[in-house]
ZAKE-206205 format. One record per atom (N, C-alpha, C): y, x, z. Coordinates in steps of 0.1 Angstrom, whole numbers, plus 5000, padded with zeros to 4 digits. Example, Ala and Ser with C-alpha at 12.3 -4.5 7.8 and 13.67 -1.06 7.14 Angstrom:
! ZAKE-206205
494351325078495551235078496751325078497851285071498951375071500051295079
***
This chain:
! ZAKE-206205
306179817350306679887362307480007358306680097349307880217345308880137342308980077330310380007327311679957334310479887344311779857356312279947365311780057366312180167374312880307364312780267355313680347348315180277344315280167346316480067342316980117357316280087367316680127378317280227382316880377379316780477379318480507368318280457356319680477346320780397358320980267362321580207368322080287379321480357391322180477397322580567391322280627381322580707378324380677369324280567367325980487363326380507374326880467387326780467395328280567402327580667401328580787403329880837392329180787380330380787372331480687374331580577379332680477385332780537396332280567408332580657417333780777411333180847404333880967399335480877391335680787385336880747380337780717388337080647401337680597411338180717420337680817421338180987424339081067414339280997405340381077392341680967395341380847396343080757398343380797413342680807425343280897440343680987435343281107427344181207425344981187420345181137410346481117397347681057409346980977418348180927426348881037437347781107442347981157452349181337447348481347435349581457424350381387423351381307418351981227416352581197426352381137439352881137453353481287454352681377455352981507458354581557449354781537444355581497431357281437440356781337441357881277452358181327461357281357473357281447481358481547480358081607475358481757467359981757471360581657459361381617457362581607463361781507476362381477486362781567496361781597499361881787508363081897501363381887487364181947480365881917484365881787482366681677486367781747501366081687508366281677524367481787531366581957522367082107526368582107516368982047512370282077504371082007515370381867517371381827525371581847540370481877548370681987559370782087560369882177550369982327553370382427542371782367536372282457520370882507508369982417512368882427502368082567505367982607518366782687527366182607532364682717532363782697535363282807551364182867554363782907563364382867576363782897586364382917599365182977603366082957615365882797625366482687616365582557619365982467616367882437624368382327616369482287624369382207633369282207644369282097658370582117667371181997670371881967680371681917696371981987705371681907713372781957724372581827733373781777742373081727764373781797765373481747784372181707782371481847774369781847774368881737766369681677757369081587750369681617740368181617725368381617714368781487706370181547705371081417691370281437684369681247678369281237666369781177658370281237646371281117634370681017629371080937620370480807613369580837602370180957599369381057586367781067590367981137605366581177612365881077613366180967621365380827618364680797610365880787598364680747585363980827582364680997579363381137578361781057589361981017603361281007605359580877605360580757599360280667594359680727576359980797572359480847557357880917560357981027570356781087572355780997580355880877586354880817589354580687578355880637568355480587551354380677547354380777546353780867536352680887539351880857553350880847559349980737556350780627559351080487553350380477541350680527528350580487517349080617511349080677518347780737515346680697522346580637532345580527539345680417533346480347524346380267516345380247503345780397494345080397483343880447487343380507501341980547503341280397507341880297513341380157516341380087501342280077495342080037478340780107470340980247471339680267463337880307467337980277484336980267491336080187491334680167492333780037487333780017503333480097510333080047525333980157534333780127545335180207557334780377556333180417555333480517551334180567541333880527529334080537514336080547521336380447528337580447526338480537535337680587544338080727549338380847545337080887535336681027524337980947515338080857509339480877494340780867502340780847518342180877522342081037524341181107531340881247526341081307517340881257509341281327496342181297490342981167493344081197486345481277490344781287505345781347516345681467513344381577512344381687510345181727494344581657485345381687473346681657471346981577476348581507479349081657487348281717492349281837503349081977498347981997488347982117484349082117472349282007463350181987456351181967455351481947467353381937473353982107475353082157476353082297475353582387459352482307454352382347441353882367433354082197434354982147429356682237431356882237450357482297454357682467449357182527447356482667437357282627427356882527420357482507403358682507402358982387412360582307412361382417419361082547429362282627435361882707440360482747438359982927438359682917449359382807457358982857475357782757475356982797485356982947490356483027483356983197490357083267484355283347485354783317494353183347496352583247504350883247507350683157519350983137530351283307535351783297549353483307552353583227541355183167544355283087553355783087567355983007578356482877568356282757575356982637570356782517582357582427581357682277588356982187590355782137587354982067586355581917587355081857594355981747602356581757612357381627613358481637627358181527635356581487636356381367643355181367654354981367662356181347676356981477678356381617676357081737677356781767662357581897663357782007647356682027643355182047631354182097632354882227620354582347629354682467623353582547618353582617607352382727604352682767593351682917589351882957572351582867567351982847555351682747548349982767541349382847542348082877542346982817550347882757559346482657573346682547570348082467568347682377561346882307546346882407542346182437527344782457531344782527539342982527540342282387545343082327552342582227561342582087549343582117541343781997524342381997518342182157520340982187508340182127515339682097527338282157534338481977532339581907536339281717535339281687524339381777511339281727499337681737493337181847497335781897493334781807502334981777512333981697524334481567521335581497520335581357512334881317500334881427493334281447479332681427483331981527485330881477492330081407493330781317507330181207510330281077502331481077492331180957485330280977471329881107469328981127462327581077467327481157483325781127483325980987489326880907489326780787494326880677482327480737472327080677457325480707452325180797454323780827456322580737461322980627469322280587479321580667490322780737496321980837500322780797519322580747523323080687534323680767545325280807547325680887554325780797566325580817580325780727591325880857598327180877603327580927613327780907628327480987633326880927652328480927654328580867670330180877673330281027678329081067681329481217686330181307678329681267661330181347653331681357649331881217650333581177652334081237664333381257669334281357687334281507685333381537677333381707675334381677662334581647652335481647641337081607644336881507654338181487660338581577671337781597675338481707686339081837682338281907669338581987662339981997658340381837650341781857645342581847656342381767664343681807678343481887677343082007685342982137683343782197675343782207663344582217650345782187651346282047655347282007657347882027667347482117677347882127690348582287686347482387675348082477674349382507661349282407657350582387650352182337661351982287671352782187681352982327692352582437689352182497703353582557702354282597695355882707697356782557698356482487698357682317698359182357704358782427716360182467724360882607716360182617713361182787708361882707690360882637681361082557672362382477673362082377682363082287688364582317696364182467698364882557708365782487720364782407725365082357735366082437748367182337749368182407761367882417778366582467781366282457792366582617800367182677795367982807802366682967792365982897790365182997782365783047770365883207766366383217753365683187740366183067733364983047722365583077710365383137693366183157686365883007672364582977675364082867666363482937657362983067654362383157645360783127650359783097642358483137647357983297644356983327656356783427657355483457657354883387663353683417662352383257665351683237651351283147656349883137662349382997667347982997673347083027668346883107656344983167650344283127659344483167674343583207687342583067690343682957683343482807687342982717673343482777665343382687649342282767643341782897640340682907635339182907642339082897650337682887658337882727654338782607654338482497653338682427640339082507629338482477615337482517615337082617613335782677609334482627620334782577636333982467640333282347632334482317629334582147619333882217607334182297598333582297589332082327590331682417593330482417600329782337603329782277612329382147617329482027605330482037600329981937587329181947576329082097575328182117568326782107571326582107585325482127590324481977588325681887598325581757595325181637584325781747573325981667555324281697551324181837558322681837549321481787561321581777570320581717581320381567574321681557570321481337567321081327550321181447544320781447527319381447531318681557537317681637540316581427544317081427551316781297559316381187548317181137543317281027532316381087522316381187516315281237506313981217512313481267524312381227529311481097527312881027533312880887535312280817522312880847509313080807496311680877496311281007492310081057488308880967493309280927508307680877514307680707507308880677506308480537502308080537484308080667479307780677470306180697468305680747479304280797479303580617479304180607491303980427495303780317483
***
């Protein structure tokens, strides 16, 4: 009986080390994506904006409607690829739909703190976190220091991490759908205060003076709903560790 329970015992404990390799090729990809990224965004601002990074963006618009070129199309066809392909390698290196959640998490958040990085390397910008920047342009502009997006990289890279740990663990994460409604609700939220200056961004021609400069963004709306989410995940991660240890201890008494 020891014997068998110690083979057992070595055998999880392997376990997390294939786990953990399968967390080193998501990043290698996700750095590496970031890489391209980069690149492209480099590309992009030479060829719209003489190679700035600042605001206002260039927008055209006509009898109240924004011209969009062919260029824009594909720009916008590339940012929903890129979404694409990190939901991909998180479904490739995922054992089950959570698992494949947490490594699109993570390769999204490292994929985004590193596009940063890279960007830094390759042309000195930005010049601090609270450098205003672009985010995406899909369906609206998503604007902010480039600091909120970074925190929100870190926070899905450390809580993806996580859970495929204690779930390599045998340690059974099962999330209620409530928890998916407080976590999702959170990032709207997030994303709503990135989407919130859209008109002055977009500088929409509706008789309002708009210059396309941001000015001030939604803290008011984005930090009470990170630091919700995180919270709550934290809370959450140890209620279901807390749980399964029990679980495990009593069947061990048993």
């Amino acid at each position: 009986m020891a014997t068998r329970n110690w083979r057992q015992n070595a055998k999880i404990a392997k376990i997390p080390r294939k786990a953990l390799w399968r967390w080193i090729w998501v990043a290698i990809f996700a750095i590496a994506f970031a890489w391209v990224e980069s690149s492209v965004v480099v590309y992009l601002r030479e060829i719209y904006f003489e190679g700035s990074f600042y605001f206002p963006i260039v927008l055209e618009w006509k009898d109240g409607k924004l011209l969009v070129d062919n260029l824009m199309r594909i720009e916008f066809g590339r940012e929903i690829a890129t979404i694409l392909m990190l939901v991909a390698i998180g479904c490739a290196a995922g054992k089950n739909a959570l698992q494949k959640f947490c490594f699109f998490m993570i390769a999204f958040g490292v994929w985004d703190i590193f596009y940063y990085i890279w960007l830094w390397v390759m042309v000195g910008w930005p010049e601090s976190l609270m450098t205003w920047d672009l985010l995406f342009f899909v369906p609206l502009p998503w604007v902010g220091p480039v600091i909120t997006p970074v925190l929100i990289a870190l926070a899905m890279a450390i809580a993806g991490s996580l859970i495929i740990y204690y779930d390599e663990k045998y340690c059974k994460i099962n999330w209620k759908w409530f928890d998916w409604v407080v976590e999702m609700g959170c990032a709207l939220l997030m994303i709503v205060a990135f989407c919130w200056d859209w008109k002055n961004i977009m500088q929409v021609a509706d008789g309002v003076d708009r210059n396309g400069i941001p000015i001030v963004f939604a803290w008011w709306l984005y930090l009470p709903a990170f630091l919700f989410a995180a919270a709550y995940f934290v809370v959450r991660l140890r209620q279901t560790v807390i749980a399964n240890r029990d679980q495990m201890q009593a069947v061990d008494y048993t």
